[in-house]
N, C-alpha and C positions, 0 to 999 in steps of 0.2 A: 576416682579410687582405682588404683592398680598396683602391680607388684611390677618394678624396674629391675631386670638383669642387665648387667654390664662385664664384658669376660676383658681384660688386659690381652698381653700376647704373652703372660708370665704362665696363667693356667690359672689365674686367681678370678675371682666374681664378685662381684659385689651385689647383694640383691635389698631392694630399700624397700617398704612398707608405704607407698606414697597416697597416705591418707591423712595429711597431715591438717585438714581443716576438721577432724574429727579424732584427734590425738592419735594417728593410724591404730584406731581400735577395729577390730576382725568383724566382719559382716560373713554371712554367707557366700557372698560371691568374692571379696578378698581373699576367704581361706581357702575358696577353690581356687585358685588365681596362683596362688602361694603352691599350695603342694604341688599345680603343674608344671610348674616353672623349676621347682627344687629336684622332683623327679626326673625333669629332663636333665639339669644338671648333675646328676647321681649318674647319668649313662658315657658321662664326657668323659673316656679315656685317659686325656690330659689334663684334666680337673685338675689343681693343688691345693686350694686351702679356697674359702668362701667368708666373704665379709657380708653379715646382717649388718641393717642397721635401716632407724626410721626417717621418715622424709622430713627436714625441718628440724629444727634446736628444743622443740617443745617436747617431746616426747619418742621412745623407740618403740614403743606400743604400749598404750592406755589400757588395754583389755580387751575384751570382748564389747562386740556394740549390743547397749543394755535396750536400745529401743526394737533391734530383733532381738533381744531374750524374753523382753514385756509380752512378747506375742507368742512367745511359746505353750503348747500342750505338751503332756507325759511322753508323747512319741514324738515330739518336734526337738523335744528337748535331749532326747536320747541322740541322735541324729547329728542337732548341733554341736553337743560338747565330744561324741566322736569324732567332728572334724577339727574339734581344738587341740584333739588327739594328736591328730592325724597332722597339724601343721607342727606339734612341737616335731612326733616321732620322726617326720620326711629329715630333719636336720640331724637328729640320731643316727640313723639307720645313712646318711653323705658316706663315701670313706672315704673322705681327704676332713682335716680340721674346720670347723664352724668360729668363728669370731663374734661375737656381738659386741658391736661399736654402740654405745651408751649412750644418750643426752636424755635429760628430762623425764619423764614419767616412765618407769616400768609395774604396770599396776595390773594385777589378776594374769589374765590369760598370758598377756605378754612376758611376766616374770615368768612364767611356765615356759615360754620360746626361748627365752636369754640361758633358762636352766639345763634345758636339752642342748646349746652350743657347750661346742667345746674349751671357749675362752670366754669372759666377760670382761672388759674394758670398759672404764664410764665416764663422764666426765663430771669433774664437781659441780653440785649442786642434780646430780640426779635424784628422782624420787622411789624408793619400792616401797611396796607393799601386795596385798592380798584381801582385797578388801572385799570378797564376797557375802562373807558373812553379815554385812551391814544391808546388803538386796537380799538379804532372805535365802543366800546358798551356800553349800560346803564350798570349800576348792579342792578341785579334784584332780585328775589327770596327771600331768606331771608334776603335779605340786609334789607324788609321790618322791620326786628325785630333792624332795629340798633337807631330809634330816641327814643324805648321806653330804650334802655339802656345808649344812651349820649345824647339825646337830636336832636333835629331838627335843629342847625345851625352849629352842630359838623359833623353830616350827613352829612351835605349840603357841609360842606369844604371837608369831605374823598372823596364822591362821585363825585364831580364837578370838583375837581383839579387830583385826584390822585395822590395827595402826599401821603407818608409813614406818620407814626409817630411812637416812641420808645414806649417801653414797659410803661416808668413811664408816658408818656403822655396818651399811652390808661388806665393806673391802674384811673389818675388822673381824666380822661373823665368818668370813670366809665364801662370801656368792661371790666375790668380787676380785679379781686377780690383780687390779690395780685401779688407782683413781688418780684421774690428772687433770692439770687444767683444763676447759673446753678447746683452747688453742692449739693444747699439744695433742688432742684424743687423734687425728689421722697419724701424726707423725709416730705416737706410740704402737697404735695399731700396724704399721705399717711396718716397725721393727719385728712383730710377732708375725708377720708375713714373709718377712725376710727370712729370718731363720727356720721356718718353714721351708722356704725356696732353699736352702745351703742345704737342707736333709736331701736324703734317698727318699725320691719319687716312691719307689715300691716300698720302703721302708714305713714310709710315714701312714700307710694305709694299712700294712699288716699290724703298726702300732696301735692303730685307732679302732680295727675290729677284735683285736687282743684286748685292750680294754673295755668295750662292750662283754665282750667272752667273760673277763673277771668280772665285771656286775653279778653275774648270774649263777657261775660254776661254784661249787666247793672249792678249797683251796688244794686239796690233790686234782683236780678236773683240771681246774685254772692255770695250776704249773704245766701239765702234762700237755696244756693247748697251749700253753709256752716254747715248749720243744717242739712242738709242730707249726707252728707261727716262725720260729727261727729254721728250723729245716727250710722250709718252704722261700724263707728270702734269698736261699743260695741257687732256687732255680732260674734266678736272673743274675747278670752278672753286674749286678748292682754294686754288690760286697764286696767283692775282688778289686772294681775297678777304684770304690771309692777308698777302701783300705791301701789302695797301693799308693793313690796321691795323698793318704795322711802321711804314709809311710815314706815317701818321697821329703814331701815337706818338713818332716822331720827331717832327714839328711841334708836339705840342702839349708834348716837352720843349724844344723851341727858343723856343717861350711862355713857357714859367716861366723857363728861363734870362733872355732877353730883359726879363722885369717883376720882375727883382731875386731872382728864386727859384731855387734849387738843383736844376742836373738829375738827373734820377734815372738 
């Protein structure tokens, strides 16, 4: 059982859950394994975007492991489901983009990890659900973040009944930003990486804490931290440089249109 970082030379990560003889469901020492590894990568300057995802075709995380929950008391338990906090929020709180690459089971704790990234990408025949309530518990934690991405009576069914549902129904509900063959799931993720890479480095970060900002603010708060999130990209010349080669590119297809050539 461990947590695999892998960095390219792009600024990208790739970090996998490799518990996969036990559907990489969270143990104690997993989810510390996890936050320290996500932490260290939150301090990497050239960080760009990070790829979740679990070890094996079977599952991205199964949950939480029920045979350390079996042995929980009132203060163990407090403790434990802090650190299932603790592993969505470390993905929250990244500022560069989170991915969660899909297969096989996303079930309790783990649909709470996929829900705090910032993309979810799955491949068919994935499984969600929330199936606490069938061991005798609420789900709790970040399951907070599931009414603002399907709604409040979608909630209400995952959570109350603990039933599953497939991939096309979570894409349908809106968890799911896309669903593709299991063949295609790197080559698709790998496009939401790309265009990632084509943005402003500094950009894409002021975007991703601006967003966090709107969860929380009122909507005068939230615009006004808008104005200051845009001032603030001009202190690199990020703007400039990247607006000039749009602005180039533009001219130099108004060249080929204008000498009988076809603009791109």
């Amino acid at each position: 059982m461990t947590v695999d970082v892998r960095q390219d030379g792009r600024g990208v990560a790739t970090v996998t859950i490799a518990n996969a003889a036990k559907l990489n469901t969270l143990n104690p020492a997993l989810m510390a394994a996890l936050i320290g590894a996500v932490e260290t990568l939150g301090g990497d300057p050239g960080l760009r975007a990070v790829v979740l995802r679990g070890e094996g075709e079977r599952a991205f995380i199964g949950g939480a492991d029920i045979t350390a929950m079996a042995k929980l008391d009132a203060a163990g338990a407090r403790a434990f489901i802090t650190q299932v906090h603790r592993c969505c929020d470390v993905f929250r709180r990244l500022p560069v983009p989170v991915i969660a690459r899909i297969q096989g089971y996303v079930l309790g704790a783990g649909l709470e990890v996929a829900a705090a990234c910032d993309f979810r990408v799955a491949a068919e025949g994935a499984v969600f659900g929330m199936p606490e309530v069938r061991i005798g518990l609420p789900s709790v934690v970040e399951a907070a973040l599931l009414p603002g991405l399907i709604g409040w009576g979608r909630t209400r069914q995952l959570l109350l009944t603990g039933d599953n549902i497939d991939a096309r129904r979570a894409e349908a509900w809106g968890f799911l930003e896309q669903v593709v063959p299991a063949a295609e799931l790197d080559s698709t993720v790998e496009r939401l990486v790309q265009s990632i890479l084509d943005s402003g480095r500094h950009a894409v970060r002021l975007q991703k804490a601006l967003i966090s900002d709107w969860e929380t603010l009122p909507l005068a708060g939230a615009i006004q931290r808008g104005i200051d999130r845009f001032t603030e990209a001009f202190a690199t010349d990020e703007p400039h440089r990247m607006m000039a080669g749009f602005l180039e590119g533009q001219r130099q297809r108004k060249l080929r249109g204008g000498s009988g050539g076809t603009p791109s």
